[in-house]
C-alpha positions as CSV (number, residue, x, y, z in Angstrom):
1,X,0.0,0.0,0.0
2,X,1.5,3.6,-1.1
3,X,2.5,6.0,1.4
4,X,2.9,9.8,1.7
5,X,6.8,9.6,3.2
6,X,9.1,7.5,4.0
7,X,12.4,7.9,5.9
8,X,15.5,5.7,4.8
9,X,18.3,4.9,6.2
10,X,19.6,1.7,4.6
11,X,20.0,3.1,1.0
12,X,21.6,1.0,-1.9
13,X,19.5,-2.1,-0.5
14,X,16.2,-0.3,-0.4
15,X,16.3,2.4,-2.5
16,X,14.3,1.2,-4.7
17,X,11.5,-0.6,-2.8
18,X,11.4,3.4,-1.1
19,X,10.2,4.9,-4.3
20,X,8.0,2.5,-5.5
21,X,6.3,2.7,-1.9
22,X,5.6,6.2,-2.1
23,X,1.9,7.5,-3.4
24,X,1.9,10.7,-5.9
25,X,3.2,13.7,-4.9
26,X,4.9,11.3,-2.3
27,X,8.1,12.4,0.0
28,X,11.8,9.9,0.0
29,X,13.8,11.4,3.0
30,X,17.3,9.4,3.4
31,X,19.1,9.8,6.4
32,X,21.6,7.2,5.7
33,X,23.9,5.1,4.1
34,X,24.4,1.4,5.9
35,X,24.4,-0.5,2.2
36,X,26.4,2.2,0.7
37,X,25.3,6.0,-1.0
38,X,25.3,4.6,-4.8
39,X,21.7,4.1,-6.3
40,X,20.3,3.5,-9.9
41,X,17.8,6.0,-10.5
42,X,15.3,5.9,-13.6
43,X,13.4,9.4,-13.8
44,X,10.3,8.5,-15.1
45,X,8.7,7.8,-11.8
46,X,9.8,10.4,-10.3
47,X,9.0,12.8,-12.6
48,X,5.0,11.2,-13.6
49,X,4.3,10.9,-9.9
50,X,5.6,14.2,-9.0
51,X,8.0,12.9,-6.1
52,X,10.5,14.5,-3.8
53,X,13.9,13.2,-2.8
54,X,15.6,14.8,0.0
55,X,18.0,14.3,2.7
56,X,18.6,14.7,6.3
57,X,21.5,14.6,8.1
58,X,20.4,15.5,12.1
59,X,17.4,17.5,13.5
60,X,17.0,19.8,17.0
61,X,15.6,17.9,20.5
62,X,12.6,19.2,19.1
63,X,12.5,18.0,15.8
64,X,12.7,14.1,17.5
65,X,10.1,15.0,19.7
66,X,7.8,15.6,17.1
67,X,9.0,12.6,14.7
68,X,8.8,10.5,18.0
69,X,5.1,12.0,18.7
70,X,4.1,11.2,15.2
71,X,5.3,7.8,15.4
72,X,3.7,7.6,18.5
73,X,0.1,8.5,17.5
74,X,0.5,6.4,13.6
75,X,0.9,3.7,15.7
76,X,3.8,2.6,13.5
77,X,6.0,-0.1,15.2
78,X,9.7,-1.1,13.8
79,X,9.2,-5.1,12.9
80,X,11.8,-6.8,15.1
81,X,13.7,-9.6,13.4
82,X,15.7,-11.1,16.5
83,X,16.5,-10.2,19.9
84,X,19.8,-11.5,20.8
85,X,22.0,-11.3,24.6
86,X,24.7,-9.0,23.6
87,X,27.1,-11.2,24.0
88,X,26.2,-12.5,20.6
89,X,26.4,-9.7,18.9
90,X,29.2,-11.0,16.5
91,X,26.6,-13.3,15.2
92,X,24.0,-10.5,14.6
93,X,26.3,-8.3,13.3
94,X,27.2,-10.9,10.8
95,X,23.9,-11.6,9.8
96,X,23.0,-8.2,9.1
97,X,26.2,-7.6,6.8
98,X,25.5,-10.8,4.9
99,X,21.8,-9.6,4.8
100,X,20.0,-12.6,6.6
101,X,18.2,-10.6,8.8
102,X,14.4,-8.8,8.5
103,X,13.7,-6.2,10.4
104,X,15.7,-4.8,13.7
105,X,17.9,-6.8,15.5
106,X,17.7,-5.8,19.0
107,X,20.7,-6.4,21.4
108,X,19.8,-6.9,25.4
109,X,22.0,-6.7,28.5
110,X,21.1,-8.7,31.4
């Protein structure tokens, strides 16, 4: 289902699921680079469904107040792929650079 925005920070590995996600007139705001900063980019899209492409680098105290409210009152929840001790975080690690993992990968203390 298109949306009006979404925020990326993975890049190269989801730049283009991003765009096709967004709805006319829809906003692409990356704030990161974890699979790298170089992306194919075909024009037509953006150009017939009137998108924007922008980034962010950092924001004010406020600024994540309000991104934290809206995320708050959306009721949008990250999708948690693991939740490991931290003392195998080697393991996760590894399995996010090789791209086995889906969603967050949360690391716990005891």
């Amino acid at each position: 289902m298109p949306v009006p925005a979404v925020i990326d920070n993975v890049d190269s590995a989801s730049w283009a699921h991003s765009l096709s996600s967004l709805v006319r007139g829809g906003t692409l705001v990356m704030v990161g680079g974890t699979t790298g900063f170089d992306v194919s980019l075909n024009l037509l899209p953006v150009i017939a469904d009137q998108l924007t492409i922008t980034g962010s680098i950092m924001g004010t105290l406020d600024d994540m107040q309000n991104l934290m409210n809206l995320i708050a009152q959306a009721g949008i929840e990250p999708e948690i792929g693991a939740v490991l001790p931290l003392e195998q975080a080697r393991e996760g690690f590894r399995a996010m650079w090789e791209g086995r993992t889906r969603g967050k990968t949360v690391f716990t203390c005891n």
